[in-house]
N, C-alpha and C positions, 0 to 999 in steps of 0.2 A: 779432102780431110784425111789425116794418117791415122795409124792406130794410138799416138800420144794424145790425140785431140779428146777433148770432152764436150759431145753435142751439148749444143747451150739449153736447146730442149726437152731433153731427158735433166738434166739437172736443176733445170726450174721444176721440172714435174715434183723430184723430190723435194726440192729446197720449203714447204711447210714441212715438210716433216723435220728436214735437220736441223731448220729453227728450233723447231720442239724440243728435239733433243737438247742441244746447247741450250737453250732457255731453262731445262729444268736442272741441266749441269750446273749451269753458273748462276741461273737465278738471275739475270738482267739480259734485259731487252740488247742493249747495247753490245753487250759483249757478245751474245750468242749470234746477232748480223757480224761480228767480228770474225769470228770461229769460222760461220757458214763460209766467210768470201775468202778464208787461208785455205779452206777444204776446199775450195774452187780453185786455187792455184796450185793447191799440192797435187789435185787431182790433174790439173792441164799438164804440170812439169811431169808426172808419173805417168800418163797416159792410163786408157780401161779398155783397150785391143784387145786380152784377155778374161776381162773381168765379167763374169757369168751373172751375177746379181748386184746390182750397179749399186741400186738401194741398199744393200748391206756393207757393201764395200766404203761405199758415200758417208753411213755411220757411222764405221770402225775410222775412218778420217778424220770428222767430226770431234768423235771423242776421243783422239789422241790429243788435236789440238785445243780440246776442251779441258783434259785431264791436266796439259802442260800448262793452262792457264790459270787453272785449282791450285797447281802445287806451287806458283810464283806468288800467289797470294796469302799461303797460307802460311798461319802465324803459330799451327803446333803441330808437331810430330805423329806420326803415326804409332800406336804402340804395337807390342808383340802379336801374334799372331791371336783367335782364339782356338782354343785345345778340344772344345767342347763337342764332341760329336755331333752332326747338323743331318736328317733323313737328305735321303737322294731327292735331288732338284727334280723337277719337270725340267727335260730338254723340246724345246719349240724351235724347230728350224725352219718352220715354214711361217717364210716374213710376207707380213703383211702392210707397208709402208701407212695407207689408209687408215687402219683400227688402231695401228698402234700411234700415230699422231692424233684421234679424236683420245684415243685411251689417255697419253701421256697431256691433253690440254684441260683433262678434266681434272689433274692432281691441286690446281688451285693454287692461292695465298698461304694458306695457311701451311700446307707439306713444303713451301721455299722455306720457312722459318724452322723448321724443325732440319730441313736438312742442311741449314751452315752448321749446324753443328756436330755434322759427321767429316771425316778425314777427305781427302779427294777420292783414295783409291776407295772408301765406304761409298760412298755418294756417289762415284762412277758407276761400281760394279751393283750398287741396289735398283739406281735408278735404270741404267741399260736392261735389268731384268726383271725387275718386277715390275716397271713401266711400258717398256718395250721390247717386252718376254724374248730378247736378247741371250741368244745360248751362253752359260759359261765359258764354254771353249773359246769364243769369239772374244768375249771380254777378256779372258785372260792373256789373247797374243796382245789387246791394246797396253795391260799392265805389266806386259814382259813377267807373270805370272801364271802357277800351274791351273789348272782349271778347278781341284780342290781350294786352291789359296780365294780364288776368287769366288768361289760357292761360300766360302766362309768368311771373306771381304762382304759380301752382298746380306749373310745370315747376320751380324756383328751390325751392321747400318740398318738391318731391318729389327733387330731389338732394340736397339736405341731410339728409333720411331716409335716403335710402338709400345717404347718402358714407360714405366710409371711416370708419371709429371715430377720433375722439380717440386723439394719445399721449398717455404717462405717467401720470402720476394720475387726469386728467381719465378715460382710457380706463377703468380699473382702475374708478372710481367707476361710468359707466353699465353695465358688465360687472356689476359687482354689483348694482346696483338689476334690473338684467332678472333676473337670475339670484333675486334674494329676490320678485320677481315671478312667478316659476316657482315656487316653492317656496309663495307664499301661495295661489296660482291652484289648485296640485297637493292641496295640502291643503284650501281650501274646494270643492271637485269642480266647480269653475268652468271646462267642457269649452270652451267657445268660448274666454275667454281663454288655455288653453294651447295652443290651435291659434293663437292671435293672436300668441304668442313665439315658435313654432315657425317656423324655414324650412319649405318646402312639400315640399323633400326632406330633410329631419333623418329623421337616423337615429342610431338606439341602441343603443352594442352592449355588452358584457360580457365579462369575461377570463374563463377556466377559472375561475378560484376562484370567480367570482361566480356561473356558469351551473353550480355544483353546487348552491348556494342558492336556486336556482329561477330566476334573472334570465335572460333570455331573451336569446342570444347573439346576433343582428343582427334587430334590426328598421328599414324603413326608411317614410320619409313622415311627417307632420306628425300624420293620422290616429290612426296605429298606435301613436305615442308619446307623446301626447297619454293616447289610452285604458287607455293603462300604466300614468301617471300621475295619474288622475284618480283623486279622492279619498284618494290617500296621500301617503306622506312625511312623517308626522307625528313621524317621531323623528330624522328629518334637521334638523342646523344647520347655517347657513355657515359656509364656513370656506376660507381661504387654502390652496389646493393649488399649490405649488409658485409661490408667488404670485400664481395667477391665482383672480379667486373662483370655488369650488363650494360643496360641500354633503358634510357626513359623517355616516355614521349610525354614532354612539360610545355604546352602549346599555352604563349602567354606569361611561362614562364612556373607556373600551376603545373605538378604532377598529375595526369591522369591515370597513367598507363607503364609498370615497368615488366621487361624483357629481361627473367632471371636465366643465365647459360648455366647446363653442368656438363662443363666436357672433361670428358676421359681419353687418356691416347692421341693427344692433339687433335683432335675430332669431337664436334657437339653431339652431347649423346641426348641433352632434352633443353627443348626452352618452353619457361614456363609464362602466360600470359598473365598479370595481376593487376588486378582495378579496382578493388576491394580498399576504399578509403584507410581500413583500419593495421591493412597488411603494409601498405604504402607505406604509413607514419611507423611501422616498425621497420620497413627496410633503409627509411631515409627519416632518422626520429629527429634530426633538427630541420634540414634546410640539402635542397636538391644537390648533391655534389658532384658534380663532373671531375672526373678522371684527368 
């Protein structure tokens, strides 16, 4: 073996990780095995003879040919810079391959939907760093940009996450998609993605009529609600409470049981348990309507 060679078993060690990465880039299964196996060739034709942390080098790989995949698909421009003064980052240069692939596996459904709707270079440089506490500096040789531009790339895609919700319809649409993302997360027992929806203080509570059904009258944290619903919900549909999307369980086809979400910041801050005959006919006053 010469120094161009790439041991096939150092690069399987990282390869969960650089799925990760590419998967939370692009947001599909498909394309991110795509990324990983161009990162495997760039890396064989370039050789790593000199390359001191293989695993970070493997990433900066990764996400160039993740980044060059972003901007072929994408359908709007970047605007200007923002002006707006940003505090000094946390620089973390000590990579941990390990925590930061459980770290970035736990971001979920719901943060892929929020993030097509950041630019490539937003989406690159947020996700490289606040996922995979990825240095500035590093991110900005992948953007052929300054390490400032990309502190302020990553500050710009992390207010848009975590801005206000869309009005009107627009709103009502990502409400629902998080919300059918709880419901698919709750029913595959996919314990990280429903910590990924969850606020970090969600809490869950239930009216008398539910908490005689067994539903457990306040619980509070991301943890606690998560483990409540992990692996169920399999007889819950969406459905329009009071116009806002939840979830009903109409076993028979009879409402017993609805699942009101209030999420803020594209994350569920509370779900509320109700069984309360009389609440029911005012969230659903004619007839059960699924979404």
């Amino acid at each position: 073996m010469n120094d161009r060679d790439v041991p096939t078993d150092q690069f399987e060690r990282y390869r969960p990780h650089l799925l990760s990465v590419a998967h939370r880039l692009l947001g599909s299964v498909n394309e991110a095995e795509d990324a990983v196996q161009e990162a495997w060739v760039r890396a064989s034709v370039a050789g790593t003879g000199g390359v001191d942390n293989l695993g970070g080098w493997l990433t900066t790989v990764v996400a160039r040919v993740s980044l060059n995949m972003l901007r072929s698909r994408a359908t709007r421009r970047e605007g200007p810079m923002d002006e707006t003064p940003e505090p000094p980052a946390r620089e973390d240069d000590g990579g941990d391959p390990e925590r930061e692939t459980l770290l970035a596996d736990s971001v979920g459904l719901a943060m892929t939907v929020v993030l097509d709707h950041l630019t490539p270079a937003e989406r690159l440089a947020f996700v490289l760093h606040d996922m995979f506490a990825v240095p500035y500096k590093e991110i900005a040789v992948v953007l052929g940009r300054s390490p400032d531009a990309a502190r302020q790339l990553a500050s710009r895609g992390r207010r848009r996450v975590q801005g206000a919700a869309p009005s009107g319809g627009e709103a009502v649409r990502r409400r629902k998609e998080i919300v059918d993302a709880f419901l698919a997360a709750s029913r595959g027992g996919d314990f990280a993605a429903l910590l990924a929806l969850l606020d970090p203080d969600a809490v869950l509570s239930a009216d008398a009529a539910a908490v005689l059904t067994g539903a457990p009258e306040l619980l509070e944290g991301a943890t606690a609600v998560a483990e409540t619903f992990c692996g169920r919900a399999f007889g819950a549909r969406p459905a329009l409470l009071g116009g806002s999307p939840g979830a009903v369980w109409a076993p028979g086809g009879r409402p017993q049981m609805a699942f009101a979400f209030t999420v803020h910041d594209a994350t569920i801050a509370r779900i509320e348990m109700i069984a309360d005959p009389d609440r029911l006919a005012g969230l659903l006053p004619t007839s059960f309507r699924s979404l």
